[in-house]
C-alpha positions in Angstrom: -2.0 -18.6 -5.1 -2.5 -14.8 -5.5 -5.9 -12.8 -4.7 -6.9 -9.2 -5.2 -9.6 -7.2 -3.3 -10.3 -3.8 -3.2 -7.0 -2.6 -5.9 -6.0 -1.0 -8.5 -4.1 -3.5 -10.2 -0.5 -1.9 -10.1 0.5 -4.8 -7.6 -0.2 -7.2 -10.1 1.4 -5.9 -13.1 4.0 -5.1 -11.1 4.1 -9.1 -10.6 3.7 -9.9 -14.3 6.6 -7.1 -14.7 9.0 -9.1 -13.2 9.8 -11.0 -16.4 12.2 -13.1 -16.9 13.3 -14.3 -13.2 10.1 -15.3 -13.0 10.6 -18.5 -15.1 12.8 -19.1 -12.7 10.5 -19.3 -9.6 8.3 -21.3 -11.7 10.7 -23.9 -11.4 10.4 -24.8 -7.8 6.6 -23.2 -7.6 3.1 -23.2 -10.0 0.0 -20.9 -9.8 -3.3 -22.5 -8.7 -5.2 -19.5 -8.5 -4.4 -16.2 -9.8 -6.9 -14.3 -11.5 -4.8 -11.5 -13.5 -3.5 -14.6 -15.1 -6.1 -17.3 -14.6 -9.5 -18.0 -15.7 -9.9 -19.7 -12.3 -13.9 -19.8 -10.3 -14.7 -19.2 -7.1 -18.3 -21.4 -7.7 -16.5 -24.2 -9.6 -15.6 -23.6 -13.5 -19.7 -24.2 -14.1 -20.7 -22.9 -10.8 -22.1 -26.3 -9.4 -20.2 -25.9 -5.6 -22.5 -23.3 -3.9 -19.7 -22.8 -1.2 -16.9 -20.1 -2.2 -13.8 -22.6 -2.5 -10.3 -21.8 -3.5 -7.6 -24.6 -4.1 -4.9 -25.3 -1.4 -1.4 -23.4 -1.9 1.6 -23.4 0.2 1.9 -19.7 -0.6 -0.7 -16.9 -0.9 -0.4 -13.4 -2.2 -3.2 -10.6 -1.5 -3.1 -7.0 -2.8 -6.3 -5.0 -1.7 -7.6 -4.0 1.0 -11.0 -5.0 2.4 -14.1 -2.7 1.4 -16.9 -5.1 1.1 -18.3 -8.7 2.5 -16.9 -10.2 -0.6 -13.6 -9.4 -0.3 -13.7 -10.3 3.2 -15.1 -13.8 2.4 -12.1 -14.3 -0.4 -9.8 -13.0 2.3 -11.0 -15.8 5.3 -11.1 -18.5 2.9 -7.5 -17.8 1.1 -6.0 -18.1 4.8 -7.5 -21.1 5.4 -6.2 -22.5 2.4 -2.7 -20.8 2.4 -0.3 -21.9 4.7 1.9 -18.2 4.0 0.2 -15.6 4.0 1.4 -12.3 2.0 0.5 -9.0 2.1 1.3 -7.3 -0.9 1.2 -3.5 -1.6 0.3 -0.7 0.5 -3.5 -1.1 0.0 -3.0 -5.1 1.8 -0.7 -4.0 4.6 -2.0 -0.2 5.3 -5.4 0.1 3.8 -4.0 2.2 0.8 -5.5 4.4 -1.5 -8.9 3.0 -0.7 -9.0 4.1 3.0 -8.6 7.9 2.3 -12.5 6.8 2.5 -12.2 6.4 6.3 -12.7 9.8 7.1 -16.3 9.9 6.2 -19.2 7.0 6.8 -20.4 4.8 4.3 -23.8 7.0 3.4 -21.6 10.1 3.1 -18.9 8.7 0.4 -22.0 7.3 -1.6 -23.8 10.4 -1.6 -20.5 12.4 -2.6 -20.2 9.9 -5.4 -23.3 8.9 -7.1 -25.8 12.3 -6.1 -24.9 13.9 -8.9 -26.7 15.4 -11.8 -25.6 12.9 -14.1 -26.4 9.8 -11.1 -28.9 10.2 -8.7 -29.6 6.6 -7.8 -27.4 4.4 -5.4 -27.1 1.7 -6.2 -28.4 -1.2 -4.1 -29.3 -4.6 -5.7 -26.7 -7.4 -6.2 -24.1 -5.7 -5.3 -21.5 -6.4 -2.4 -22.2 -5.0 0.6 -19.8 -2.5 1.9 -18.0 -2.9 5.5 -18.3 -0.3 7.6 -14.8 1.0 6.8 -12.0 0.3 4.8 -9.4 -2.8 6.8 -5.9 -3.6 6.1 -6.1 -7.5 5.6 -4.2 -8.2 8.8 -7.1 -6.4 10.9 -9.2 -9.4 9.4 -6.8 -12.5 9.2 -3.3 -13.3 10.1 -0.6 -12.3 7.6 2.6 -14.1 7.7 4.9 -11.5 5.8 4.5 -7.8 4.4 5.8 -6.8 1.0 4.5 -3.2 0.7 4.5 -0.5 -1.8 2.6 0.8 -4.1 3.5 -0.8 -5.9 6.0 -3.1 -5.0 9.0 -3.0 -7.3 9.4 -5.9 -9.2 12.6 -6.8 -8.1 11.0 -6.8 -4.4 8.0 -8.9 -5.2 10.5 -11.8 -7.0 13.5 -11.4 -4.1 10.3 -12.2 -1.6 9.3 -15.1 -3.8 12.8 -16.4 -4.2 12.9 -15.9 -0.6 9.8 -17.9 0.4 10.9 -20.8 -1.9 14.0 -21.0 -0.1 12.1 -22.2 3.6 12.1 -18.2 4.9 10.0 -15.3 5.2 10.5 -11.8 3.7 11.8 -9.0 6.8 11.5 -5.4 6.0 14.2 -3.0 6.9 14.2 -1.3 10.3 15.6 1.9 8.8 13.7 5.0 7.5 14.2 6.1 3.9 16.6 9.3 5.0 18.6 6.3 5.9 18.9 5.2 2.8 18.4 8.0 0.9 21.6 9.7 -1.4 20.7 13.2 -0.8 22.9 15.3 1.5 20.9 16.9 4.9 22.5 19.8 5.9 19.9 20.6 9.0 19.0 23.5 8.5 15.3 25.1 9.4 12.4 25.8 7.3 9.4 27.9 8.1 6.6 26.9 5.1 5.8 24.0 2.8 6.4 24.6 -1.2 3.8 23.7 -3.5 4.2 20.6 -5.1 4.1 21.9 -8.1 7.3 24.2 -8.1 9.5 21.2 -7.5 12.6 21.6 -9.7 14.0 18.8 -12.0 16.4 16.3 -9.9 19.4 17.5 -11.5 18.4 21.3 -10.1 18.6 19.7 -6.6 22.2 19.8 -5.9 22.6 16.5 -4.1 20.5 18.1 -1.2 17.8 16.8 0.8 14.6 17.4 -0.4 12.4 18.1 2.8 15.3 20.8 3.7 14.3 22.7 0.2 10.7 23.2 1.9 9.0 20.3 -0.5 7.4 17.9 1.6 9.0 14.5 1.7 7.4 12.1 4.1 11.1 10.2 4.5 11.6 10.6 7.9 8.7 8.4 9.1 8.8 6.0 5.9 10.1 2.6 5.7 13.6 2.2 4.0 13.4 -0.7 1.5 11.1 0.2 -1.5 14.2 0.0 -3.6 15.8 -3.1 -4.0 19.4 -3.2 -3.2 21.6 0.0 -2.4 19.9 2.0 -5.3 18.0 4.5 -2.4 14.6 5.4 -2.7 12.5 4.9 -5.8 10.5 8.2 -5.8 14.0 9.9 -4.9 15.7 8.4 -8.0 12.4 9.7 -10.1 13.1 13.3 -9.0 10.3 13.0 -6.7 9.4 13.3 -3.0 9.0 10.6 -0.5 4.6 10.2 -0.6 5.2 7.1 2.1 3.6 4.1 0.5 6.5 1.5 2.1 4.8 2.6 5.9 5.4 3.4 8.7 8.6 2.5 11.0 8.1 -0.1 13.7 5.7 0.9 16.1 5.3 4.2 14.4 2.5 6.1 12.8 3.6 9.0 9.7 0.6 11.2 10.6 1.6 11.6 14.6 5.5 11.6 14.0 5.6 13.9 10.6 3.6 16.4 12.3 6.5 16.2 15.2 8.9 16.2 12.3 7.7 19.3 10.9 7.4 21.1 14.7 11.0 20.3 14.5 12.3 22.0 11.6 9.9 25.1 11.9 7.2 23.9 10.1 3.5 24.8 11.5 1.5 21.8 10.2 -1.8 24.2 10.6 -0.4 25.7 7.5 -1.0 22.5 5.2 -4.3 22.0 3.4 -5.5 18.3 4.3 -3.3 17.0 6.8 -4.8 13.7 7.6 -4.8 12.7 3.6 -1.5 14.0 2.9 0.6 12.6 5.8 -1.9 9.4 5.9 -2.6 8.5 2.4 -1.4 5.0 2.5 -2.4 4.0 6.1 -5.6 4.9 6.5 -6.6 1.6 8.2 -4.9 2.1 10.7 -5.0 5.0 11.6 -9.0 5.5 12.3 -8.8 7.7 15.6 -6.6 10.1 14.4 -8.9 10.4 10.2 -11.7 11.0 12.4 -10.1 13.4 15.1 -10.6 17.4 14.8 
């Protein structure tokens, strides 16, 4: 069974994306509810049950975060149905792209986004309430395993599928991307940040760490495994800094420790424009105190 709240979609294409070795998970497994693929109800296929009711499943698969009462009532009864619980993609595990929304209350995002010239009326009837913030579905329910990204490669969603089917549950690495990462660090110091913008082509690099040539790379307090196999970070391979969708290390939070990072290598993090969405963008959820701290 797979469920998606407050997304994009990118987690589930990069589900249907798997291709092939999927028809090989469907051998041993079958979907009961999956609505990128499904014409599946929550009411009943007529709407007679007036209870929300999803079907049983050994396995189930969220991507989203929770922004509003009904996701959190699709969330609460998916885990009572599911006997495995997944996160999947940065937005289940961290809050994702939808959190950059913490920093600012509920009346102040819709006013930002609907008192406009062209829209000057909220809207307010038969809609979904909103929670008060954006959660990270293991601040709501339990969650058994953690497959983030965003997305999650193919090849990681299907090795945590072939994984499951085989009795076990999904671990993430306990290695940061640097670790992993095929670029050479030399150590040495930098004083300021280059714009994004002026980052060369990955064959100008010259096999050198990225961070060290003053572009920001959020590496160093990112998660290892986005890749799957020895191939080293995804971004990386796409001539393109670490943005740290794969999380934080354990017990570790990217805002706190990149801005320690940067002190390090002679970086004042003053001199960045928006801190908190840059070094934060995928973990809003959990990080609450420090969105809302001067």
């Amino acid at each position: 069974m797979a469920e998606w709240l407050a997304t994009c979609g990118g987690c589930e294409c990069s589900l249907l994306d798997i291709g092939e070795p999927l028809l090989s998970i469907l051998k041993v497994a079958s979907f009961v509810h999956i609505p990128v693929l499904m014409d599946t109800k929550y009411y009943g296929q007529t709407g007679e049950v007036t209870q929300l009711t999803l079907p049983e499943a050994d396995v189930g698969i969220v991507s989203g975060a929770v922004r509003n009462d009904d996701n959190r009532l699709v969330l609460v009864e998916l885990r009572k149905k599911a006997k495995v619980l997944v996160a999947c993609g940065s937005c289940a595990c961290f809050g994702g792209i939808p959190a950059l929304a913490n920093g600012i209350s509920n009346n102040e995002l819709l006013k930002e986004v609907y008192s406009k010239e062209d829209s000057s009326e909220i809207p307010s009837r038969r809609l979904p309430a909103l929670e008060e913030r954006v959660y990270a579905i293991d601040e709501v329910v339990k969650v058994d395993a953690y497959l983030p990204g965003c997305p999650p490669s193919p090849a990681n969603i299907s090795d945590a599928l072939s994984t499951i089917a085989g009795g076990k549950l999904p671990k993430l690495s306990s290695k940061s991307v640097c670790d992993s990462c095929f670029l050479a660090r030399e150590k040495k110091d930098i004083t300021t940040i280059r714009r994004g913008i002026e980052l060369p082509s990955a064959n100008e690099w010259g096999g050198r760490c990225i961070l060290e040539q003053g572009y920001l790379c959020l590496g160093p307090v990112t998660r290892a495994g986005c890749a799957s196999g020895s191939e080293g970070p995804r971004c990386v391979q796409a001539g393109y800094p670490c943005r740290g969708c794969y999380g934080p290390l354990e017990g570790g939070d990217q805002y706190a420790d990149m801005l320690n990072a940067l002190a390090t290598i002679g970086v004042d993090p003053a001199t960045l424009p928006d801190l908190k969405g840059i070094l934060s963008q995928f973990t809003g959820a959990k990080n609450l105190s420090r969105w809302r701290s001067p």
